[in-house]
N, C-alpha and C positions, 0 to 999 in steps of 0.2 A: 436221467433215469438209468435203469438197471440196462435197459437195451443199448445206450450210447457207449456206455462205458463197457459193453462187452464187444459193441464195435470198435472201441477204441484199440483193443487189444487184440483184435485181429479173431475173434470168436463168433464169426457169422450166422452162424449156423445158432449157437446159444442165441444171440440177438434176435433171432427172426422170430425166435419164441415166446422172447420177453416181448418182442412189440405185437407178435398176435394176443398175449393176454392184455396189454393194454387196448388194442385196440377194442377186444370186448369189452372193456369197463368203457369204451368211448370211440365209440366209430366216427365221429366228427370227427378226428384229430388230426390234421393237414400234416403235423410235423412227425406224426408216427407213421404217419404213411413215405414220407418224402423218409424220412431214417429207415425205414425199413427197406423202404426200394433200392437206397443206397446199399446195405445189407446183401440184398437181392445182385446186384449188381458187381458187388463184390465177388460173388461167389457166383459169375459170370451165367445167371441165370434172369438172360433180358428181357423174359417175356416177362416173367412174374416183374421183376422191378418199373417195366412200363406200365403194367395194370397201376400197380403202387403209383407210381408218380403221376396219373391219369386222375387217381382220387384224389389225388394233395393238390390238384394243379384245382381240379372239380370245387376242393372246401377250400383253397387261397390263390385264385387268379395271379394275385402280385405277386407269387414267387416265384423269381426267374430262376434260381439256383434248381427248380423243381423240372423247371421248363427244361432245362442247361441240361443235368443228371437223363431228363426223357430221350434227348435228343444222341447223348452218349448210347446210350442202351439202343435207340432207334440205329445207328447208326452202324453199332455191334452187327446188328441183325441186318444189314445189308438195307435197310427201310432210307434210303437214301433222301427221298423227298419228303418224309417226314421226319426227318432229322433237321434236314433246310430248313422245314416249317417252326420246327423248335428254335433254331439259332437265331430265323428271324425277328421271334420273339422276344429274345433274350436281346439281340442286339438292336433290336426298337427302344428298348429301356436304357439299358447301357452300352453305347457304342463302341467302348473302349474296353469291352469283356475280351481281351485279346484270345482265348482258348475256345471262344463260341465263336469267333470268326477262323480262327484257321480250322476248326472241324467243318465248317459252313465251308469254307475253302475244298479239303478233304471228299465231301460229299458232293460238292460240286462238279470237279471234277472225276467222281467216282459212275456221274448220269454224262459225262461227257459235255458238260458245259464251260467249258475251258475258257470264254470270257468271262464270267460271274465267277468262276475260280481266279484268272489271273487278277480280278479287280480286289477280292480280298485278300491275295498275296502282298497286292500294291501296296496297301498300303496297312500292313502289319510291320511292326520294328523288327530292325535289325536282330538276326541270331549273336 
């Protein structure tokens, strides 16, 4: 739609707009919420984009990219242990998402948890 393709181009602010009027033709819609938040997110405004990804997560449990995107934003925001909470999630499904374990890393030890940080330094690949 008209909102992806103005995020694709780097016009966020247009995009937020085109997915609020879609979203009034269709508030169910998981994936105009989870695009918008990304929107939102771009334009480093993490509260609005968690609300977003809160809805998308609400109408498609399965999506972890929604989960992943939340946990960024949380973790923008200092929300340290609900960022954990996100990446757990993400890396319950796919263990091998390497950017949702080294931010799970990140936030780990950002509470001072320095062994649940060093175990997901361990074993991420080599730089």
């Amino acid at each position: 739609g008209e909102g992806v393709r103005l995020a694709a181009i780097g016009d966020y602010e247009a995009a937020i707009l085109s997915f609020d009027e879609a979203l009034k033709l269709n508030s169910e819609a998981a994936f105009v919420y989870k695009q918008r938040g990304a929107a939102y997110q771009a334009t480093g405004d993490h509260a609005a984009a968690i609300s977003d990804f809160d809805a998308a997560i609400r109408l498609n449990s399965e999506d972890m990219n929604a989960y992943y995107r939340r946990g960024v934003s949380n973790q923008a925001l200092e929300n340290h242990a609900a960022a954990i909470a996100d990446f757990d999630a993400v890396l319950a499904v796919d263990p091998e998402f390497i950017d949702a374990q080294s931010r799970r890393a990140a936030a780990q030890e950002a509470l001072g948890n320095d062994g649940a940080a060093a175990g997901d330094k361990a074993s991420l690949p080599p730089n």
